[in-house]
C-alpha positions as CSV (number, residue, x, y, z in Angstrom):
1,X,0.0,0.0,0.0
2,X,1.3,3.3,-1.2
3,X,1.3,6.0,1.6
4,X,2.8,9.9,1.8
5,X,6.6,9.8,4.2
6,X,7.8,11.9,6.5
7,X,11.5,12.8,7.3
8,X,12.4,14.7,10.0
9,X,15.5,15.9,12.0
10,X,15.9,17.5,15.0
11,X,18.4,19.8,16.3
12,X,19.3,20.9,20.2
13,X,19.7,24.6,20.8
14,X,21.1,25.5,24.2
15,X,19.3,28.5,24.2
16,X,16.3,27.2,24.0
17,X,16.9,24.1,26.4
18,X,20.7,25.0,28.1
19,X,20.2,21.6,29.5
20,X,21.1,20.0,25.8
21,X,24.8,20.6,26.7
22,X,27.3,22.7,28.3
23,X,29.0,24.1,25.2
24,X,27.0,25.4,22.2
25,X,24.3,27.9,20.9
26,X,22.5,27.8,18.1
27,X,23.0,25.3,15.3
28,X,23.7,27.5,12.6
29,X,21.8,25.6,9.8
30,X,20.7,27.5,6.6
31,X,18.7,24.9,5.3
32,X,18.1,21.0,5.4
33,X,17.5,19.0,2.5
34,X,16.7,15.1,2.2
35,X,18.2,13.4,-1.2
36,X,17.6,10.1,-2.8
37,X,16.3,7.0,-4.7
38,X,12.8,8.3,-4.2
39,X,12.5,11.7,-5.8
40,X,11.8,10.0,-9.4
41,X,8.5,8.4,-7.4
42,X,7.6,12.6,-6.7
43,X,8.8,13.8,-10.4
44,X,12.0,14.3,-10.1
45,X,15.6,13.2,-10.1
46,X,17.0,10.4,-8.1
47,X,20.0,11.5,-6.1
48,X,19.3,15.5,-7.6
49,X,20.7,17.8,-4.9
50,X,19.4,20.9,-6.1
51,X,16.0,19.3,-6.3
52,X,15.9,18.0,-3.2
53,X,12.9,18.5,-1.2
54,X,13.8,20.9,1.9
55,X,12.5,20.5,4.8
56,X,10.6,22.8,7.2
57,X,12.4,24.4,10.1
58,X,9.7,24.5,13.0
59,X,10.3,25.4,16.7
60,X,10.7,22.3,19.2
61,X,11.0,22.3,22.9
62,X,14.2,21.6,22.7
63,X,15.9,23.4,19.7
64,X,14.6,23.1,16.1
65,X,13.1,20.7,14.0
66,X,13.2,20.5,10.0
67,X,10.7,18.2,8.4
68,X,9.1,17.1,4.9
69,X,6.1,15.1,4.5
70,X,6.1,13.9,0.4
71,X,3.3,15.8,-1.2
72,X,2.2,12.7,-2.7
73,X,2.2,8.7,-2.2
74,X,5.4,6.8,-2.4
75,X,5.2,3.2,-4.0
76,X,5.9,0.4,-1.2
77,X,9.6,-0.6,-1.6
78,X,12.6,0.3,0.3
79,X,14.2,3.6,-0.4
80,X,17.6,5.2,0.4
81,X,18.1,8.4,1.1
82,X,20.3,11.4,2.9
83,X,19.6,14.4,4.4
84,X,21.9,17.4,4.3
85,X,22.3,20.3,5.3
């Protein structure tokens, strides 16, 4: 059964939560961006960096977290991918 995914990935602030770690601030991320075998299943290019879907930076309790939900269904199968940032 096809269904939508979701990739997410989270990132500890100390000033948000100075209980993450003793040394530190912000991460310093520009964007995030997840690449792989599964963009061709969304229109695209396998393994395209530049068209890599980016994900979402949102506030979390205890720094940020980026996430993508695919905007349509991904055939069942196995799929390999990276996220970058």
């Amino acid at each position: 059964m096809a269904k939508r995914s979701s990739f997410s990935c989270s990132c500890p602030a100390a000033t948000v939560d100075p209980s993450q770690y003793v040394r530190g601030g912000e991460p310093h991320i520009d964007e995030v961006r997840v690449v792989g075998d599964f963009q061709s299943a969304l229109g695209g290019t396998d393994w395209d960096h530049n068209a890599a879907p980016l994900l979402t930076k949102n506030p979390h309790p205890n720094g940020v977290l980026y996430s993508f939900k695919t905007p349509s269904d991904l055939p069942d199968g196995f799929y390999q991918y990276k996220g970058y940032a």
